[in-house]
N, C-alpha and C positions, 0 to 999 in steps of 0.2 A: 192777500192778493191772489185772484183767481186766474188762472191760465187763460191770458190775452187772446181775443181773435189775433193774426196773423197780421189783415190790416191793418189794424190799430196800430202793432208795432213796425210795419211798413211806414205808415204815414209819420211817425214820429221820428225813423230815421232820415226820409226823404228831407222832413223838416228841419233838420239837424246836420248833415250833408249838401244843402242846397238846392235842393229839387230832385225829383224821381232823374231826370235825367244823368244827373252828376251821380247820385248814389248809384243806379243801375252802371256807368262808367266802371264804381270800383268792384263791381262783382266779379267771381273767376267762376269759370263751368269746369264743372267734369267732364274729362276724356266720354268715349262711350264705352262699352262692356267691348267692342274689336277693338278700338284703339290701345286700350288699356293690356289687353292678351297680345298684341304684338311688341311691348317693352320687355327687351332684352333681360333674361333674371339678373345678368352682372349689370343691369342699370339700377335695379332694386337693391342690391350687395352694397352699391355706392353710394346712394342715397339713404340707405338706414344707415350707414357709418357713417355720411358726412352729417347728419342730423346726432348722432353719439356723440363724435365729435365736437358741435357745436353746442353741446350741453352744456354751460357752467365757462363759459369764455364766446368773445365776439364771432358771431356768424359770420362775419367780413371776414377774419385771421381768417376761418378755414376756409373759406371759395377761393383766397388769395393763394392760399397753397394748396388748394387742390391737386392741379394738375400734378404735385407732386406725389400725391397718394396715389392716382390715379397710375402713375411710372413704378411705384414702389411695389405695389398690389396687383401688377399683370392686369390692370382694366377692370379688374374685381371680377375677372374667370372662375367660375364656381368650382371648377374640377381641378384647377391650381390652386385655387383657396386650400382644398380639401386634403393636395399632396403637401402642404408645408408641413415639412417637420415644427416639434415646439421650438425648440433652439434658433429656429430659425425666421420665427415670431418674436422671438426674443430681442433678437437680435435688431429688425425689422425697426422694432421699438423703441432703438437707442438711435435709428436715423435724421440727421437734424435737418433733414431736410420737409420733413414732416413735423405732427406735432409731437413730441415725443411723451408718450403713455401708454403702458401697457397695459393697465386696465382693458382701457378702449381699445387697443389694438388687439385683445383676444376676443373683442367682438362678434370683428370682421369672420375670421371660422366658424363659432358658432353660428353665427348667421346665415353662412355659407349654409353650413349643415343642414340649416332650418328652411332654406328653398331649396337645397337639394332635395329634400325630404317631400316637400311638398309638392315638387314637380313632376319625382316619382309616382305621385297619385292622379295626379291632375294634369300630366303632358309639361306643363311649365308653370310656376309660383305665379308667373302675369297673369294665366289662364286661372288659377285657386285664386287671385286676387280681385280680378274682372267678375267670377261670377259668383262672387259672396254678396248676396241681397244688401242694400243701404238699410230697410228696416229691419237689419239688425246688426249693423256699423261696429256695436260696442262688443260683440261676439267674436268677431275681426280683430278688434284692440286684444281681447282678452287673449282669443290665439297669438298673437304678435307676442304680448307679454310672458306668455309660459312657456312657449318655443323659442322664442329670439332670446336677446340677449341687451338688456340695458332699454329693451322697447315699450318697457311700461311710461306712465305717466302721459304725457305731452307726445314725446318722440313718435312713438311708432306710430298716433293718426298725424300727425306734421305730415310724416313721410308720406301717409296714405295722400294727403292732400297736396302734395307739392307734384308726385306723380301722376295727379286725377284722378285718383278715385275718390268719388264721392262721400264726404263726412263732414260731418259738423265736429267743432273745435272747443274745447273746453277752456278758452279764453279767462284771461279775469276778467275781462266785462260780463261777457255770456254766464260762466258759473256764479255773478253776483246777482244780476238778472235773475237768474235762476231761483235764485236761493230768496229773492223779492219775493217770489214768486209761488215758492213755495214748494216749488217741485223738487229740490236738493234741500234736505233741513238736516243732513248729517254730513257723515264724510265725502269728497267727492266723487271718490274711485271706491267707492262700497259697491254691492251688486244694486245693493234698494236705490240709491242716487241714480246709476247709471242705466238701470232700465226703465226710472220713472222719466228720465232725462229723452232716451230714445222712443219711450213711448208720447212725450209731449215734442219731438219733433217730428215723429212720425202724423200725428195731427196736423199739425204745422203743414207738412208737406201733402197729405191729404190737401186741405184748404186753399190755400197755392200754387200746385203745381209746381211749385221749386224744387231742385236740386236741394239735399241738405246742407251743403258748402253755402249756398246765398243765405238759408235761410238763417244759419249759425252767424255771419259777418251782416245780416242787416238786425237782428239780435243785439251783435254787440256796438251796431253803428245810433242807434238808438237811446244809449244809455254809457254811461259811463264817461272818460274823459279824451275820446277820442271825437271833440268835435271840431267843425273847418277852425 
């Protein structure tokens, strides 16, 4: 199977979802490139770790207890991340008022690290985050994964997308699609899958006009078993 016009999979989602109106309802937009450089870097710190967290247990348990990380972690202040002694991570991590895992909880520094670092180049992580091009999203991913920490797979574009910026999702509908398709015929996360992937969404949005966020969820609205 050859790499779909755009329409085609437009109309098959609309038809699937209940008319372009209802599908268009469930779309989200990306921030723009200023709104995205004025989020706070501890709103970034909080959001890779609350998606860490939510890896391998219910996303609910952790926004319920949020706020309590939120009191535990000073706001997720990157220059207080950075003064914690280890012992006192440690310790951090035996809080029950949180979840308690220290895996995950030596994250949170590392990551710190990893917008520190990046901010030093680029004025602030939101500003290195806002102006990394969408065609080439998976460039972004790959930096996340070898600087951060725990941000390979799924995680670190969730985060990018829940924050707005602009990515397509590697869903299991979308990577089965894919893989119809022809454009993924190995691993997911190999380099060959992920740049054939970004170069047939970068068409896609060529043709469209769309945001790669839409074009990745009416992809997956399309096909698979997410219908009304």
């Amino acid at each position: 199977m050859a790499r779909e016009r755009f329409a085609q999979i437009y109309t098959r989602a609309a038809d699937r979802k209940g008319g372009e109106a209802a599908l268009e309802a469930m779309l989200v937009s990306p921030l723009s490139r200023e709104q995205l450089a004025a989020i706070g870097d501890d709103r970034w710190l909080a959001a890779f770790s609350q998606k860490v967290f939510q890896s391998g247990i219910s996303w609910q348990v952790v926004r319920n207890k949020w706020p309590n990380f939120e009191h535990a972690f000073f706001g997720f202040d990157i220059e207080k991340m950075l003064l914690i002694p280890d012992d006192m991570w440690e310790r951090k991590a035996t809080d029950p008022s949180i979840i308690r895992h220290l895996a995950k909880v030596m994250t949170i520094p590392a990551n710190a690290q990893m917008i520190h670092d990046a901010a030093r180049q680029h004025g602030s992580f939101a500003r290195f985050v806002a102006d990394w091009p969408s065609s080439d999203i998976i460039g972004l991913w790959r930096y996340l994964k070898k600087h951060g920490a725990r941000l390979g797979g799924n995680t670190g574009p969730y985060t990018l997308r829940v924050m707005g910026k602009d990515t397509f999702i590697l869903s299991q509908d979308t990577e089965s699609y894919l893989r119809q398709c022809g454009i993924i015929d190995g691993g997911r996360d190999t380099q060959k899958s992920l740049n054939a992937t970004q170069a047939a969404f970068n068409a896609w949005q060529e043709e469209s006009g769309r945001p790669l966020c839409q074009i990745s969820q009416i992809i997956a609205f399309s096909c698979g078993d997410n219908r009304v």
